[in-house]
N, C-alpha and C positions, 0 to 999 in steps of 0.2 A: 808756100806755107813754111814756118819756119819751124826747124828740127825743135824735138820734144829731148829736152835733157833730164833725167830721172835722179834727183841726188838725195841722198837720206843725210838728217840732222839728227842730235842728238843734244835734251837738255839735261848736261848732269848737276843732279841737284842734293847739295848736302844735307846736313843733318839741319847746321845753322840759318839752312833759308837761301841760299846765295848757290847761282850757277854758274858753271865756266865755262865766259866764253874764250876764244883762238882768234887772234890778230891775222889774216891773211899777209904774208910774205912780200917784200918788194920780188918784183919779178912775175909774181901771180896777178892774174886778174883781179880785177875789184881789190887790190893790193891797199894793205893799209887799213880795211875795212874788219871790224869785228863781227863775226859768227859764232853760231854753235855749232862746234867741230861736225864732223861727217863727210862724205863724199861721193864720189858717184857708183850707182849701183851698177855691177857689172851683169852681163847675159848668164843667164839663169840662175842669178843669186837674188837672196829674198831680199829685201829690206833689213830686217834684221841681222842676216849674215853681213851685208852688206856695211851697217855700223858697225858692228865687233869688230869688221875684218879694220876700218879704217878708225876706229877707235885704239887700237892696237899700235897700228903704220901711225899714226899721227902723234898720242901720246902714251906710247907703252902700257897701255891699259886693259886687261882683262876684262870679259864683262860678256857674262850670259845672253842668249837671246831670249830667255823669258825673264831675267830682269830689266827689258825693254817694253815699256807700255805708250800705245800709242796717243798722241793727244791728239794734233790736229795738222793739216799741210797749208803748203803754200804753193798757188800756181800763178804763175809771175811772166810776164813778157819782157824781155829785156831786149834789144836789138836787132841780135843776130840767133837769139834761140827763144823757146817758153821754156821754162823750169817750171818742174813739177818735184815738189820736195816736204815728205811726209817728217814728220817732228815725233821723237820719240821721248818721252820722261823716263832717266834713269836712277837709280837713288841708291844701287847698290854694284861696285864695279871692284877689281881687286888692283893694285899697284898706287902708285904716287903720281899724277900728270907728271910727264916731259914731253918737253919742247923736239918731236925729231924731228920737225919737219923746218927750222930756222923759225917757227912763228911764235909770239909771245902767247900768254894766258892771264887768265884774270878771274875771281871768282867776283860776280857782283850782286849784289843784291836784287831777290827774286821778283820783289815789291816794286823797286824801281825799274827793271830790266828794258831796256829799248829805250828807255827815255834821256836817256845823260845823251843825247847826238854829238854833244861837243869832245867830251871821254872817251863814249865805244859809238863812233860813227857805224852803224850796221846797214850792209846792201839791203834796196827796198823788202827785197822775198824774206829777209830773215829779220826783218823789222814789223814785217807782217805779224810774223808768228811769238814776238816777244808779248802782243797784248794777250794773246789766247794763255800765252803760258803766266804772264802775273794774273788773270782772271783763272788760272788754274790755282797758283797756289793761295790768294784768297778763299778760294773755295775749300783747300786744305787746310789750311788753318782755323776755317771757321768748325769745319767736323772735325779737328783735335780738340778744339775747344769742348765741344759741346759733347763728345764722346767719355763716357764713362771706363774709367780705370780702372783695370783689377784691383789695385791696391785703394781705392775710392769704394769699393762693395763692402767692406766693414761697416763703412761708416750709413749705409743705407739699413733703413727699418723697415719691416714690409708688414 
């Protein structure tokens, strides 16, 4: 049976619609390959803990564990292990991205996400997870739309 590896992701998503993904490092595995940052959860750390803590190590990033909400995972056979790797939506984090870990970044757009293979080549497990997440933010956009505004209640007559 092959070892279960536990990694948490993280999609941060701006204001403008578009998320960032982290180019894996020459030297890394699946090197070359674009993700959503995250990494592995350590013994008796939540998930949550777990991103902050490597949201932090990775790009200087603050960020609450209750402005992590979870969307959906990915459980994945690869070779020599199965990943099991829960996906969190973040939309609110404190600092600027940096690069500390040698890997590049990229904000891309949330509509298309996964699908440019030629631009952000992404391993199978986090390719999985990029349809769930543009079927998330359709689903946000269509209830911004249709949600009424405080400053839209003027203009209602009852």
């Amino acid at each position: 049976m092959a070892k279960i590896l536990w990694v948490v992701a993280g999609a941060l998503v701006t204001q403008e619609g578009k998320v960032l993904l982290s180019r894996r490092p020459e030297g890394k595995n699946l090197a070359g390959f674009w993700e959503y940052p995250g990494g592995k959860i350590e013994e008796n750390e939540t998930p949550e803990a777990a991103l902050c803590r490597e949201l932090k190590e990775e790009l200087c990033l603050t960020i609450e564990p209750a402005d992590l909400k979870p969307l959906t995972f990915a459980s994945f056979d690869y070779s020599d292990f199965h990943l099991v790797m829960p996906l969190f939506v973040c939309r609110r984090w404190q600092g600027t991205p940096v690069c500390a870990e040698g890997q590049q970044i990229s904000f891309v757009s949330l509509e298309t996400v996964g699908t440019a293979q030629k631009e952000y080549p992404m391993p199978p497990a986090d390719d999985e997870l990029s349809a769930h997440l543009r079927a998330w933010a359709k689903q946000q956009k269509e209830f911004e739309k249709n949600t009424i505004h405080s400053g839209d209640m003027k203009n209602l007559s009852i």
